[in-house]
mmCIF file of the C-alpha atoms, coordinates in Angstrom:
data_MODEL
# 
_entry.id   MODEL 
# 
loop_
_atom_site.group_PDB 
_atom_site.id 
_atom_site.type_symbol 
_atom_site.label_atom_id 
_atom_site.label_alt_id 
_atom_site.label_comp_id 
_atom_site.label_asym_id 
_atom_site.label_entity_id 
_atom_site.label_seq_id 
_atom_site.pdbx_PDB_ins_code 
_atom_site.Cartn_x 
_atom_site.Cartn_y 
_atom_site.Cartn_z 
_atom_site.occupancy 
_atom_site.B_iso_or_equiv 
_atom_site.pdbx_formal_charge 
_atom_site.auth_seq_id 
_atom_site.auth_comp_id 
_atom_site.auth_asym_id 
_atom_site.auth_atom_id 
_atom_site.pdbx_PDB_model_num 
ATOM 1   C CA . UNK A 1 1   ? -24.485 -40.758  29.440  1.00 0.00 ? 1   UNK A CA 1 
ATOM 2   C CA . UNK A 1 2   ? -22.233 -43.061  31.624  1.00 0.00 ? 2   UNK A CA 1 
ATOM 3   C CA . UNK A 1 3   ? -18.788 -43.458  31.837  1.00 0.00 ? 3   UNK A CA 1 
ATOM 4   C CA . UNK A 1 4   ? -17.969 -47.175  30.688  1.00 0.00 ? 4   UNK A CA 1 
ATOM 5   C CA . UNK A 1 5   ? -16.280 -48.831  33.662  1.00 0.00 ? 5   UNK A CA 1 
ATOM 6   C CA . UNK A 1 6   ? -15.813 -52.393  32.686  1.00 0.00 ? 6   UNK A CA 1 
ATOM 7   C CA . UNK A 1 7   ? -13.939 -54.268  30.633  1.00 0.00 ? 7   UNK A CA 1 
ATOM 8   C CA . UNK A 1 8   ? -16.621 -54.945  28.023  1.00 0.00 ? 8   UNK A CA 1 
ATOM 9   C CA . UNK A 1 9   ? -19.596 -57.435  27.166  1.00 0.00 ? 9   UNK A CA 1 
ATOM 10  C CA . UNK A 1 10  ? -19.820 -60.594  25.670  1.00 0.00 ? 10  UNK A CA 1 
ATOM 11  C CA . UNK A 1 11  ? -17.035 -60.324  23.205  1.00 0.00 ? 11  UNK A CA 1 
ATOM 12  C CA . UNK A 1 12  ? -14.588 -59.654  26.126  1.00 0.00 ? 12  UNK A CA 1 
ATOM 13  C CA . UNK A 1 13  ? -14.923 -63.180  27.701  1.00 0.00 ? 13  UNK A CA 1 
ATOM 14  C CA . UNK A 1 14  ? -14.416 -64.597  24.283  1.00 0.00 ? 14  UNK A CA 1 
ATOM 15  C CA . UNK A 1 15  ? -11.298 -65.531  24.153  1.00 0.00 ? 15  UNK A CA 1 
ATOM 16  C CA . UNK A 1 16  ? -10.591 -67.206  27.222  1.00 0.00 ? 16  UNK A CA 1 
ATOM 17  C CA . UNK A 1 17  ? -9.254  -70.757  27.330  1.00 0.00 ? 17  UNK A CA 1 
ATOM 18  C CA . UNK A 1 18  ? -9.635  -71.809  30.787  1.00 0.00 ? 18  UNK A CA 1 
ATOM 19  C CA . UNK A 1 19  ? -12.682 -75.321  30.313  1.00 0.00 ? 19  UNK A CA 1 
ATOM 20  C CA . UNK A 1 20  ? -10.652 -77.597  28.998  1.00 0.00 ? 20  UNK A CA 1 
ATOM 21  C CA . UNK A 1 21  ? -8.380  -78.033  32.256  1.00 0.00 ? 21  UNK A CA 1 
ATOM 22  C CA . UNK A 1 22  ? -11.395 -79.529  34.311  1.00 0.00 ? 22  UNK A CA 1 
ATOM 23  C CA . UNK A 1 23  ? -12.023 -82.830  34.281  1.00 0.00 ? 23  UNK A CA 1 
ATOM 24  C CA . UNK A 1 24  ? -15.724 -83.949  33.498  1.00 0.00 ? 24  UNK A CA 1 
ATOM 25  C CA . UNK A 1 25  ? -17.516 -86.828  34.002  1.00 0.00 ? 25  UNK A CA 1 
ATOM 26  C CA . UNK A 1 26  ? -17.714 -89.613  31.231  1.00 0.00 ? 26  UNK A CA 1 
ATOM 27  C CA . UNK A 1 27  ? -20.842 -89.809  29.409  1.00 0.00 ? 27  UNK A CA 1 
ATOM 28  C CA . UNK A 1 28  ? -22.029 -93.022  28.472  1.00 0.00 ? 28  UNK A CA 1 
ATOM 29  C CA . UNK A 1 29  ? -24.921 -93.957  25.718  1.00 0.00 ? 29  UNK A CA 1 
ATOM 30  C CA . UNK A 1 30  ? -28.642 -94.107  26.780  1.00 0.00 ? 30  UNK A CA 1 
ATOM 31  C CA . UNK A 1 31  ? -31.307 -95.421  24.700  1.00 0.00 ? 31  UNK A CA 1 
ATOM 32  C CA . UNK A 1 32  ? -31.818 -93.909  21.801  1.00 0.00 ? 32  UNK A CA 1 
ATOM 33  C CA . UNK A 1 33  ? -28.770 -92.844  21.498  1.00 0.00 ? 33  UNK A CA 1 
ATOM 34  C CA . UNK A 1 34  ? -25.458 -93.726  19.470  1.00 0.00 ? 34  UNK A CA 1 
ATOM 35  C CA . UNK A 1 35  ? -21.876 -93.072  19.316  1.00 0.00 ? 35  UNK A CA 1 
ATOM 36  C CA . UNK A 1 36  ? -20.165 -91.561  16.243  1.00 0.00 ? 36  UNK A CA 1 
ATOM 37  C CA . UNK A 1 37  ? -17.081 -90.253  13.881  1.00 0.00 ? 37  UNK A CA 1 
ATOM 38  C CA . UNK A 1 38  ? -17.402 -87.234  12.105  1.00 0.00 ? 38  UNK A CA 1 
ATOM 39  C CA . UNK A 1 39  ? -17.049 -88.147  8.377   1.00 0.00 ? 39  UNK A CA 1 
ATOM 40  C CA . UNK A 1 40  ? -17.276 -84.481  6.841   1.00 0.00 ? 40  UNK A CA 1 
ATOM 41  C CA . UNK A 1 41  ? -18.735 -80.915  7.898   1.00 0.00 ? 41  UNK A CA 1 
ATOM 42  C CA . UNK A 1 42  ? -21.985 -79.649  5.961   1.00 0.00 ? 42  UNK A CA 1 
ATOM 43  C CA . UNK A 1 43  ? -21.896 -76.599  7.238   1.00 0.00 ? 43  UNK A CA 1 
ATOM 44  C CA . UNK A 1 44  ? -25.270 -74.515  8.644   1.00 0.00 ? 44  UNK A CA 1 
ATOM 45  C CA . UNK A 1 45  ? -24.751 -76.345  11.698  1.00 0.00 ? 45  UNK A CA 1 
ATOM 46  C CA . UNK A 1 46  ? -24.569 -79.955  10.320  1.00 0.00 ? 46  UNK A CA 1 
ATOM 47  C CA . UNK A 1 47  ? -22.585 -82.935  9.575   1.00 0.00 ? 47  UNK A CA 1 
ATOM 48  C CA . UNK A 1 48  ? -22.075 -86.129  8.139   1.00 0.00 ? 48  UNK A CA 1 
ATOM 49  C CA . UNK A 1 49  ? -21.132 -88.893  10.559  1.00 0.00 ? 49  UNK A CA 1 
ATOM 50  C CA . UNK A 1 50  ? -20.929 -92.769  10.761  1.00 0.00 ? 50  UNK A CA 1 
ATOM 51  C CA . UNK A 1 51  ? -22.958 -94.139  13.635  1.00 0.00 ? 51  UNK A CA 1 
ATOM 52  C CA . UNK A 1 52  ? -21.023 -96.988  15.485  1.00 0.00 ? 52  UNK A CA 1 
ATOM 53  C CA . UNK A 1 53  ? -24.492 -99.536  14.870  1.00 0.00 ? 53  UNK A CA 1 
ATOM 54  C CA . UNK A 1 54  ? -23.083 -99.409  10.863  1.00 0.00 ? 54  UNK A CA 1 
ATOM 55  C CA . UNK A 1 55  ? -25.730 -96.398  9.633   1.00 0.00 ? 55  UNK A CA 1 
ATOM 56  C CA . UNK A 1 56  ? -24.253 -93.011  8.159   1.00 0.00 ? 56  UNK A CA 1 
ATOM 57  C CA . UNK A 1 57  ? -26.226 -90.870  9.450   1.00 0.00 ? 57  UNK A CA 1 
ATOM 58  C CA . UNK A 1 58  ? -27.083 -86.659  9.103   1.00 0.00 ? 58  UNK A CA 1 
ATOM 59  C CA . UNK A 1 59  ? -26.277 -84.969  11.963  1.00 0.00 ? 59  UNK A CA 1 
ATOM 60  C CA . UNK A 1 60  ? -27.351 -81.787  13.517  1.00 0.00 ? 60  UNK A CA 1 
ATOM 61  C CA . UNK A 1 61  ? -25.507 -79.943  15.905  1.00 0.00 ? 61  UNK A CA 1 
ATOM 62  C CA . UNK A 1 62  ? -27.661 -78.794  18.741  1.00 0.00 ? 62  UNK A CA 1 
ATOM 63  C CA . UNK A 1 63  ? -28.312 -75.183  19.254  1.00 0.00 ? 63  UNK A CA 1 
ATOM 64  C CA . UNK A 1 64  ? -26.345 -75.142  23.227  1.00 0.00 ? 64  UNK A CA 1 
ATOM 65  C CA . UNK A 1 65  ? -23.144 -76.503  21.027  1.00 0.00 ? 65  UNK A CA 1 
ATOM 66  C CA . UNK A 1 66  ? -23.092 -74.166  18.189  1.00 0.00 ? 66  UNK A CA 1 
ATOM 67  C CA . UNK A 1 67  ? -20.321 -71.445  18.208  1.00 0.00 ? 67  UNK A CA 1 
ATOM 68  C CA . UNK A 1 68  ? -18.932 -72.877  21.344  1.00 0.00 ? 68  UNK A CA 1 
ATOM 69  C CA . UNK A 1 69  ? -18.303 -76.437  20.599  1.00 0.00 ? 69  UNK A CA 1 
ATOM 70  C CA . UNK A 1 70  ? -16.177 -77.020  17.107  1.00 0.00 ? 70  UNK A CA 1 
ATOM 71  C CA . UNK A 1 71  ? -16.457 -80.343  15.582  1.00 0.00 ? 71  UNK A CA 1 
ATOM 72  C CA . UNK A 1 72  ? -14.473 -81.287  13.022  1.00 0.00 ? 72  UNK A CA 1 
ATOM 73  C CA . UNK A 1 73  ? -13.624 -84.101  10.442  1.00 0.00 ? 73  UNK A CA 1 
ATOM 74  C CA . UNK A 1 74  ? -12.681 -87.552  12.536  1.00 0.00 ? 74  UNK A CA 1 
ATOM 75  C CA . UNK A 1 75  ? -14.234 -86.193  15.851  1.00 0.00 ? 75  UNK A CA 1 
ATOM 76  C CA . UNK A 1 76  ? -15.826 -88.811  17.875  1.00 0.00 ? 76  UNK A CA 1 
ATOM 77  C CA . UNK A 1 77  ? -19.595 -87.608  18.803  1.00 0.00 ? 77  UNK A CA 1 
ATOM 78  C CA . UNK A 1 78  ? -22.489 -89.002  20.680  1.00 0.00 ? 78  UNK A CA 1 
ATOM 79  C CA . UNK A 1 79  ? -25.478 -88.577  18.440  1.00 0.00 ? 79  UNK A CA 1 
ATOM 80  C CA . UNK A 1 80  ? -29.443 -88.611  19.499  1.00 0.00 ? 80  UNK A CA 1 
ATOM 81  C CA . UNK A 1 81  ? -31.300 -90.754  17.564  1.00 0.00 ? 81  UNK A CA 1 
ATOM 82  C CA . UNK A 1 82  ? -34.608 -89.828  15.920  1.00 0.00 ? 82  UNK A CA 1 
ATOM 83  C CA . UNK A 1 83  ? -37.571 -92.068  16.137  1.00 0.00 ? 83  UNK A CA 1 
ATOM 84  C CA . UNK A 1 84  ? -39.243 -90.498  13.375  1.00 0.00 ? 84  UNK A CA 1 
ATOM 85  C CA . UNK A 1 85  ? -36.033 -90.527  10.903  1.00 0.00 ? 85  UNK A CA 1 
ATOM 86  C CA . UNK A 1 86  ? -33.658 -93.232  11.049  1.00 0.00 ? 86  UNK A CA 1 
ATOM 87  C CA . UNK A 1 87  ? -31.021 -91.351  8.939   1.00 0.00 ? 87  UNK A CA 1 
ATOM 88  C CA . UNK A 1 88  ? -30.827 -88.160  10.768  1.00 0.00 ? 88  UNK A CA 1 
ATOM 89  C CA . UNK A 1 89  ? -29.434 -87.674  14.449  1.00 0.00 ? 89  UNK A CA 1 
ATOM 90  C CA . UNK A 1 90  ? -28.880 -84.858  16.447  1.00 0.00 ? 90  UNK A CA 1 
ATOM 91  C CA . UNK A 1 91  ? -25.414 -83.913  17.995  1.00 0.00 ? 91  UNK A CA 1 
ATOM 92  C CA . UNK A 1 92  ? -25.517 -83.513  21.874  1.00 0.00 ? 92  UNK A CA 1 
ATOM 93  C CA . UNK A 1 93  ? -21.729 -84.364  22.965  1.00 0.00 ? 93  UNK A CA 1 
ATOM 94  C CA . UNK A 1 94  ? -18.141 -84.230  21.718  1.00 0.00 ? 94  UNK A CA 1 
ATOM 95  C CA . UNK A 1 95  ? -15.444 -86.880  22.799  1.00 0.00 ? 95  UNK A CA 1 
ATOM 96  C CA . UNK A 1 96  ? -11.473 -85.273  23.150  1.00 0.00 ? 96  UNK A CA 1 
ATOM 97  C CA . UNK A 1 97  ? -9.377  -87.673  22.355  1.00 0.00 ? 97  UNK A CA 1 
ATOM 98  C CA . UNK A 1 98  ? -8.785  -89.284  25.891  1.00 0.00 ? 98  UNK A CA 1 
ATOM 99  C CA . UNK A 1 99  ? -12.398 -89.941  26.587  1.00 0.00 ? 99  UNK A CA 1 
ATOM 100 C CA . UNK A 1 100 ? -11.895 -91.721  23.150  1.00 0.00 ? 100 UNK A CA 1 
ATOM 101 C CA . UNK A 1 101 ? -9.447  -93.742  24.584  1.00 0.00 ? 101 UNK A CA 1 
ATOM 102 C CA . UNK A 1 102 ? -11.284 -94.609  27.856  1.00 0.00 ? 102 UNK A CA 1 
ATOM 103 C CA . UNK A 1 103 ? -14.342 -95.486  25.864  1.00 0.00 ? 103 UNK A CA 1 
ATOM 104 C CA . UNK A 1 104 ? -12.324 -97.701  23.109  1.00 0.00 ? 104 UNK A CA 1 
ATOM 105 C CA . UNK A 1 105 ? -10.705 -99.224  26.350  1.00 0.00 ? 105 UNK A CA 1 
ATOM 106 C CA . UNK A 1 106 ? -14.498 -99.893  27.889  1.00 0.00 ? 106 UNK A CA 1 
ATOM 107 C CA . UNK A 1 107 ? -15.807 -101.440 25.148  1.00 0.00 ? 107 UNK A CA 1 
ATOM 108 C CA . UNK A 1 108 ? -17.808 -98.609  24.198  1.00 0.00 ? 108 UNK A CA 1 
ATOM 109 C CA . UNK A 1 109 ? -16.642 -97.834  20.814  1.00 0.00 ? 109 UNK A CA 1 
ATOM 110 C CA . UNK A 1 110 ? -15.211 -100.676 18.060  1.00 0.00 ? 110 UNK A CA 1 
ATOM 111 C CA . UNK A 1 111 ? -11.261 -101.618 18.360  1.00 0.00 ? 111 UNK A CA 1 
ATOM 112 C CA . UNK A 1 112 ? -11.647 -101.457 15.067  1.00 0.00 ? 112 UNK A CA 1 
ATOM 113 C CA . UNK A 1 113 ? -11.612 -97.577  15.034  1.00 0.00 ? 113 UNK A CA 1 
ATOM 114 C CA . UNK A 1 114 ? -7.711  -96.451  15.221  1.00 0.00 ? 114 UNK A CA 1 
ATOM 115 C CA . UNK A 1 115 ? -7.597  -93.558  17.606  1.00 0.00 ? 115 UNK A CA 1 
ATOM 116 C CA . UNK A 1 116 ? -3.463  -93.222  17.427  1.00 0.00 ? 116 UNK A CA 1 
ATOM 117 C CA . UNK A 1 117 ? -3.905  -91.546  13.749  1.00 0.00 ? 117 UNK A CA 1 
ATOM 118 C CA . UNK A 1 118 ? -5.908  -88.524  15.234  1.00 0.00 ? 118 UNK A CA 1 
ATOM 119 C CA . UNK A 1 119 ? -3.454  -87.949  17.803  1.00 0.00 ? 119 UNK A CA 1 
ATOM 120 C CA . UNK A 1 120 ? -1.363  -84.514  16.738  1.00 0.00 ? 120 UNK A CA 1 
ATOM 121 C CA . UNK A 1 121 ? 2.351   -84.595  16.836  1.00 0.00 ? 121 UNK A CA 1 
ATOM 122 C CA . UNK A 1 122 ? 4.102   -83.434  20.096  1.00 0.00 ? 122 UNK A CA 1 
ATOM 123 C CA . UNK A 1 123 ? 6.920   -81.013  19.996  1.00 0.00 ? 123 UNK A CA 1 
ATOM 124 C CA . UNK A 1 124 ? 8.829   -83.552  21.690  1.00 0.00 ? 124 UNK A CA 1 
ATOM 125 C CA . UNK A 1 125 ? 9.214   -85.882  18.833  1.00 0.00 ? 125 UNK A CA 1 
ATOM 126 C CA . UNK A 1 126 ? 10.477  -83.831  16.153  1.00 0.00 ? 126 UNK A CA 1 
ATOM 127 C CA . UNK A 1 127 ? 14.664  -83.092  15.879  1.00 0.00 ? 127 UNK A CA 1 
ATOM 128 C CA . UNK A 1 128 ? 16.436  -81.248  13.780  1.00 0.00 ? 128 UNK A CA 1 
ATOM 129 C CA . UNK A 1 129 ? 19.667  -81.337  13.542  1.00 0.00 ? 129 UNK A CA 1 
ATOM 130 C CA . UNK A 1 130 ? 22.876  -80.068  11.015  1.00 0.00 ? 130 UNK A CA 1 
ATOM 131 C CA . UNK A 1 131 ? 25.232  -82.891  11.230  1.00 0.00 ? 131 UNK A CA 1 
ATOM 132 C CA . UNK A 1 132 ? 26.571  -83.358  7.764   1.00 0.00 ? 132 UNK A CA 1 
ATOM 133 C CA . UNK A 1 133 ? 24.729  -80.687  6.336   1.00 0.00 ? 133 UNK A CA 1 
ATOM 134 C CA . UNK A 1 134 ? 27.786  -77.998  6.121   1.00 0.00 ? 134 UNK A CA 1 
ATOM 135 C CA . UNK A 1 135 ? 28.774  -78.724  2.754   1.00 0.00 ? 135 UNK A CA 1 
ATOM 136 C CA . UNK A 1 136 ? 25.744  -78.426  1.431   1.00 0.00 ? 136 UNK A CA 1 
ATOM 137 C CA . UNK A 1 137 ? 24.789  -75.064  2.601   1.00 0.00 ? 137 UNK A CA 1 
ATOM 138 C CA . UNK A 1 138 ? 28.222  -73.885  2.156   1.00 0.00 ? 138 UNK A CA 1 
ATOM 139 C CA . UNK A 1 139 ? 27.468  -74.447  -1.721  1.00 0.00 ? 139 UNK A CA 1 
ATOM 140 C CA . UNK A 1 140 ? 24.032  -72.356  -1.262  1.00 0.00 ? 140 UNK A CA 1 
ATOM 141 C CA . UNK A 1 141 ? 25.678  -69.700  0.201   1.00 0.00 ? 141 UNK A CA 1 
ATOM 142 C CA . UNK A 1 142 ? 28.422  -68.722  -1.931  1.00 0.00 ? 142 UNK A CA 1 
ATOM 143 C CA . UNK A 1 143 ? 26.996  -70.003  -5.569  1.00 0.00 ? 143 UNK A CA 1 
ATOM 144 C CA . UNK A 1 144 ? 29.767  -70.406  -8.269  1.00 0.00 ? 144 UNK A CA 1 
ATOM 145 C CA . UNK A 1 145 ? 30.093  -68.173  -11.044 1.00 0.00 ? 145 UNK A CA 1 
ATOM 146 C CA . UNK A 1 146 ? 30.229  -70.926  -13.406 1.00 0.00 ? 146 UNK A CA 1 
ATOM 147 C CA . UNK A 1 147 ? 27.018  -71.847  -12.289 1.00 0.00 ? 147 UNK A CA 1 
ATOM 148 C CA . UNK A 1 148 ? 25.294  -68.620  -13.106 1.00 0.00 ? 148 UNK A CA 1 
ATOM 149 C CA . UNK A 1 149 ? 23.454  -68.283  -16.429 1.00 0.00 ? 149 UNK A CA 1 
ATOM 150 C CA . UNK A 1 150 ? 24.808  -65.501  -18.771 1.00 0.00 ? 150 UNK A CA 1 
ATOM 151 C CA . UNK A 1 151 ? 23.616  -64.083  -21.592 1.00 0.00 ? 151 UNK A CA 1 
ATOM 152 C CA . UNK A 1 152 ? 26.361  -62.948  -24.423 1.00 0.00 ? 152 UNK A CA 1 
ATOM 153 C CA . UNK A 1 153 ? 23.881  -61.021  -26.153 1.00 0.00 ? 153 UNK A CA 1 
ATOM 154 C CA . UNK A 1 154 ? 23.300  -58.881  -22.979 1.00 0.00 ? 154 UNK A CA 1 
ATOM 155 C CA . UNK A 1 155 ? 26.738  -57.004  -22.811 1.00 0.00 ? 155 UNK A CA 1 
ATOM 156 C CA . UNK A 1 156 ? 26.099  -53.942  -20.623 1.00 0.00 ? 156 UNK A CA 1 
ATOM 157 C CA . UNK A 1 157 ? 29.323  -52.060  -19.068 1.00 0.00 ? 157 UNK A CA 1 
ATOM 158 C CA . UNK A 1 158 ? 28.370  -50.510  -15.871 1.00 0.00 ? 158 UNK A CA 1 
ATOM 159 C CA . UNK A 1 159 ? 30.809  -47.800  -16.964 1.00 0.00 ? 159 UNK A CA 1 
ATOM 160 C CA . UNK A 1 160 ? 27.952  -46.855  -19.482 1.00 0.00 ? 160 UNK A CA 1 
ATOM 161 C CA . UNK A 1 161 ? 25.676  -46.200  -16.865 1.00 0.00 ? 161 UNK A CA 1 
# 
C-alpha cells in the first residue's frame, strides 16, 4: 500500500478563509429575476424570503450554494423566479452587507429596507471602564458578617470534629 504523502483530501481545504478578501463584480437583476430578504430558514435547503416586488415567496437554495454558501435570517438574496409557480423562487446569489449598501445606494433595493440594523458591532465601539466602580466591588469582595445568613439551630463546634 502507499505511504500517504499529502496533507489530506477534501476535508483538509475545509477550513480555509481566504474568498471573502477578493472583490467581485456586482450582480444586478435580469428578467425573471428578483431581489430578496431572508425572512426565516426552513431547513433541507430552503427558505422563506420576501421578494422586493411585495410577494413572500419559498425559496430554494441551489445545489452549487449548498454547504458552501450560509444564508441566514435578514440576508439579502437574489432569487430566480419560476414561471410555472409564482410563490416559489430559487436562490442563486447572496448580497454581504456592502453590496447591500451599493445596491440600496443604486436604487436597486427599497430605502425603505434599513441595512444599519444588520450591521454587527465593531470592537471599536464598546468601552469598559472602572471609574467609580471601587466601592462597589470592594463590598463584593470582602462580604460582611452581618450580612451572612445563620442558622441558630445549626450549632456545630469545629472542635467536635
Amino acid at each position: 500500500m502507499p505511504k500517504n504523502k499529502g496533507k489530506g483530501g477534501n476535508k483538509h481545504r475545509k477550513g480555509k478563509k481566504n474568498n471573502h478578501e477578493f472583490k467581485h463584480e456586482l450582480i444586478f437583476k435580469e428578467d425573471s429575476q428578483e431581489y430578496a430578504q431572508a425572512l426565516r430558514m426552513l431547513g433541507n435547503g430552503r427558505l422563506e424570503a420576501y421578494c422586493f416586488d411585495g410577494v413572500k415567496r419559498l425559496c430554494h437554495i441551489r445545489g452549487q450554494m449548498r454547504k458552501k454558501v450560509w444564508i441566514n435570517k435578514d440576508d439579502f438574496i437574489l432569487v430566480s423566479l419560476r414561471d410555472f409557480q409564482d410563490s416559489k423562487a430559487d436562490v442563486i446569489h447572496k448580497y454581504n452587507m456592502e453590496e447591500a449598501r451599493l445596491l440600496q445606494s443604486y436604487g436597486e433595493i427599497p430605502d425603505t429596507i434599513d441595512l444599519a440594523t444588520k450591521e454587527s458591532t465593531q470592537e471599536d465601539d464598546i468601552v469598559f471602564t472602572t471609574e467609580g466602580n471601587e466601592e462597589q466591588e470592594e463590598l463584593m469582595i470582602q462580604p460582611e458578617i452581618n450580612d451572612l445568613p445563620s442558622s441558630e439551630d445549626d450549632d456545630i463546634d469545629l472542635d467536635d470534629l
